[in-house]
C-alpha positions as CSV (number, residue, x, y, z in Angstrom):
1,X,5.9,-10.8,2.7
2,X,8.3,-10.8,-0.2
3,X,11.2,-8.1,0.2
4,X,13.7,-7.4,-2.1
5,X,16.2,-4.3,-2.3
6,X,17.2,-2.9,-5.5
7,X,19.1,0.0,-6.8
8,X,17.8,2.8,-8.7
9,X,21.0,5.2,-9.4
10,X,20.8,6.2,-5.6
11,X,20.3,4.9,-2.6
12,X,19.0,1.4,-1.5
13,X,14.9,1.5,-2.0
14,X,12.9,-1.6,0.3
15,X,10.4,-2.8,-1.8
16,X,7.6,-5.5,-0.5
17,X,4.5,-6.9,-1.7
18,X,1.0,-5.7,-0.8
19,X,-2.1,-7.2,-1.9
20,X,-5.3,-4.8,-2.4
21,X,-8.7,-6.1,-1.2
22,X,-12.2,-5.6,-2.1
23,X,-13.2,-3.3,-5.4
24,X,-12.7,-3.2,-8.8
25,X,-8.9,-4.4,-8.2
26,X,-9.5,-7.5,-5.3
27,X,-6.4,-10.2,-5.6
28,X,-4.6,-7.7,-7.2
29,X,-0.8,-7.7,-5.9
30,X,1.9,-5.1,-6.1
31,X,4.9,-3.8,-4.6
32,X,5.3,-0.5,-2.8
33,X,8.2,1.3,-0.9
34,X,7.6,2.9,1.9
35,X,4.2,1.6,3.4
36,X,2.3,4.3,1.8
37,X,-1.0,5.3,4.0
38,X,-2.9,5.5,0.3
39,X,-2.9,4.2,-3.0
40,X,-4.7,4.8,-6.4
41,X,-6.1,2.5,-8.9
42,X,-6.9,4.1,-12.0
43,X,-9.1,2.0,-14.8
44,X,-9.4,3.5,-18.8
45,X,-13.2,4.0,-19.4
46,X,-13.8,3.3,-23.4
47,X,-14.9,6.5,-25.1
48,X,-18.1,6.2,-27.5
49,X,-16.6,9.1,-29.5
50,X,-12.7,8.2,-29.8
51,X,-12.5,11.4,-32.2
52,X,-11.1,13.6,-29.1
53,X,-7.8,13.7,-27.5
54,X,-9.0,13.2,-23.8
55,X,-8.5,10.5,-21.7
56,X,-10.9,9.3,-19.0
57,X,-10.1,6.8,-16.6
58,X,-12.1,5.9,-13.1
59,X,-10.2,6.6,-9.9
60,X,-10.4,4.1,-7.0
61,X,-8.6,4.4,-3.5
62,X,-7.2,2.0,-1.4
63,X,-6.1,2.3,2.5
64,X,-3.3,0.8,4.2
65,X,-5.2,-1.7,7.1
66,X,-3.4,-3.0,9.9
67,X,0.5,-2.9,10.5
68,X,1.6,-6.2,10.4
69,X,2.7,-8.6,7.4
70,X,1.2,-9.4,5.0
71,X,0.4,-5.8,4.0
72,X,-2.8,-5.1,2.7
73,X,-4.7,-2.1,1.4
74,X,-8.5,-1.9,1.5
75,X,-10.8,-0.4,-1.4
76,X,-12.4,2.8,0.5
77,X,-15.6,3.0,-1.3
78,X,-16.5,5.9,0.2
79,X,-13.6,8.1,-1.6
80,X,-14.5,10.4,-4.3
C-alpha cells in the first residue's frame, strides 16, 4: 500500500493506491482518498457519425472487497 499525504489549499487529504480487478479496466491502479465503497470507470465509445456534439462513453463499476491492504476494487458486472 503506497500512502502519501499532500496538500490541496486545505486540509491534509490521505491518498493510497488501489488496484481494480477483473473487467474492462483489470491491472489498472489508482489512487483514492477516502476508501470509497464504489468507483466508476468510464471508456469513450467511437461514434460512426462524429458530425454531432454528443459524447458516449460506457460506464463500468467497481466495488471495494475486503478491508485490509492492498486495496482492491472488484468489476461488478452485474451493475447497470
Amino acid at each position: 500500500m503506497s500512502e502519501a499525504l499532500e496538500r490541496a489549499g486545505g486540509p491534509a487529504v490521505g491518498w493510497e493506491t488501489a488496484e481494480l480487478e477483473g473487467g474492462p479496466a483489470d491491472g489498472t491502479r489508482i489512487r483514492v482518498s477516502g476508501r470509497p465503497r464504489v468507483l466508476q470507470v468510464t471508456a469513450e465509445c467511437p461514434l460512426e457519425d462524429a458530425g454531432h456534439d454528443v459524447r458516449v462513453a460506457a460506464v463500468y463499476v467497481y466495488r471495494r472487497v475486503g478491508g485490509v491492504p492492498p486495496l482492491r476494487y472488484a468489476w461488478d458486472w452485474a451493475s447497470p
